[in-house]
C-alpha positions in Angstrom: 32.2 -5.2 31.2 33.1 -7.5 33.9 32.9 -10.9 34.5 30.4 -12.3 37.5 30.8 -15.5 39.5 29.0 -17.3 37.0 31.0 -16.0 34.2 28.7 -13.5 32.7 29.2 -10.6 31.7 28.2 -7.3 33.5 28.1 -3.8 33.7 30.6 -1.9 35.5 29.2 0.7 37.9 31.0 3.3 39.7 29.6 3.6 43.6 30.6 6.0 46.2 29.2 5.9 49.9 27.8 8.3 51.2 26.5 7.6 54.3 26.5 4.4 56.0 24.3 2.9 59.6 25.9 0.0 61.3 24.3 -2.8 62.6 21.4 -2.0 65.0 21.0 -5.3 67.1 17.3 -3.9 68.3 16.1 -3.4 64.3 18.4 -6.5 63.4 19.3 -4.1 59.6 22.4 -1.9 58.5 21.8 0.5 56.2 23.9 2.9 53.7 23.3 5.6 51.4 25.0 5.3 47.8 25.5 7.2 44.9 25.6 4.8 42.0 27.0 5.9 38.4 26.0 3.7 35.6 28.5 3.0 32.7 26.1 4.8 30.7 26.9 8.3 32.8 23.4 8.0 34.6 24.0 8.4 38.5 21.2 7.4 41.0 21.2 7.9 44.7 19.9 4.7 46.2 19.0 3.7 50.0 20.2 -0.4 50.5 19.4 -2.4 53.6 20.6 -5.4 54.9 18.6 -7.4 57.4 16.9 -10.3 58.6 14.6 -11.9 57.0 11.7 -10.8 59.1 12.5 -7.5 59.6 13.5 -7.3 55.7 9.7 -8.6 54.9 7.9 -5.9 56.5 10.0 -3.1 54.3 9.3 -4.3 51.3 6.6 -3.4 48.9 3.5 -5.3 48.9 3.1 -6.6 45.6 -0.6 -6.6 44.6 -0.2 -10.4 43.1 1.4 -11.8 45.8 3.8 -13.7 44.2 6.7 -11.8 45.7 5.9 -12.5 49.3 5.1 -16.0 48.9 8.4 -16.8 46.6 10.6 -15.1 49.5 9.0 -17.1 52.1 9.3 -20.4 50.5 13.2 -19.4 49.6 14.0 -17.8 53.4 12.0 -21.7 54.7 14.4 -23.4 52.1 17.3 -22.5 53.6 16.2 -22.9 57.1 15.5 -26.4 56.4 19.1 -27.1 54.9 20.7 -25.4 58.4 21.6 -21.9 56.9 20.8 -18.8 58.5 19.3 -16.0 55.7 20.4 -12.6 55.3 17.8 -10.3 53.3 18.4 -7.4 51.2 16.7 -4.0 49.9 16.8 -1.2 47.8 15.1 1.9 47.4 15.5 4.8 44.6 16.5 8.1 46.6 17.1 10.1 43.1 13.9 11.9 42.8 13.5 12.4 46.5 14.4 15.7 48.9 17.4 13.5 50.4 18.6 14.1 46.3 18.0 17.4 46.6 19.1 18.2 50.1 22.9 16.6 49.5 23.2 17.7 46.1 21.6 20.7 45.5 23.7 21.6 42.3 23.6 18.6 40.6 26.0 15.8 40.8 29.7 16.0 40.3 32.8 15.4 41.4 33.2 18.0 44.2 29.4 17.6 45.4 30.3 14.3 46.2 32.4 15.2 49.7 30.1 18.0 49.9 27.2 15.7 50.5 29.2 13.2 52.6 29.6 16.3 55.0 25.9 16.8 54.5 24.7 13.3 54.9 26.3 13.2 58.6 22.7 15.4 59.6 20.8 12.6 58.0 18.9 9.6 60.8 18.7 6.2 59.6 14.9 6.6 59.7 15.1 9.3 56.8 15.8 6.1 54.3 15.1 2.5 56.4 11.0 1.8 56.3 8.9 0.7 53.5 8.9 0.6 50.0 11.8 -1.2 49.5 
């Protein structure tokens, strides 16, 4: 495992990029697709976004309780109020989807990773930024 800024202990994760979306001053997010292997062997394809706070709120999930919302508000005013500016972040399982399927249609491994690079230059940012995050 490896150590954390706090000094806990973590575990090690393998990720490889496979397509990434700079920064798109109108939407005010960046966005990349990763594969992500797991130190147990598991590998997930996950869709992250980086954004402001605002637009960052209206991709997430509604919660039903609430709670979520309401805790990210009161942080995001927090820091307002103390003078710093707030970058949001999000995540969204792409492993079961047809972007899975579509840039690794024989399973994962090492040679289906450049292979789906090549593939993910077809893919538009709004095939993975929107809700559900």
């Amino acid at each position: 495992p490896m150590m954390n800024t706090s000094g806990e202990s973590s575990t090690q994760m393998r990720l490889w990029q496979i397509k990434s979306f700079p920064f798109d001053p109108n939407k005010r997010v960046s966005s990349a697709v990763v594969l992500v292997e797991e130190s147990s062997g598991s590998k997930r394809l996950l869709a992250m976004i980086k954004g402001s706070p605002e637009t960052m709120r209206s991709m997430y999930h509604q919660r039903t309780d609430g709670n979520f919302t309401s805790a990210f508000d009161t942080q995001v005013k927090q820091f307002e109020v103390q003078g710093y500016r707030s970058i949001a972040m999000g995540w969204k399982d792409l492993t079961d989807s047809i972007h899975m399927k579509r840039l690794f249609p024989n399973g994962v491994n090492a040679s289906a990773i450049s292979d789906a690079r090549k593939e993910g230059s077809t893919l538009h940012r709004s095939d993975i930024e929107g809700d559900n995050m």
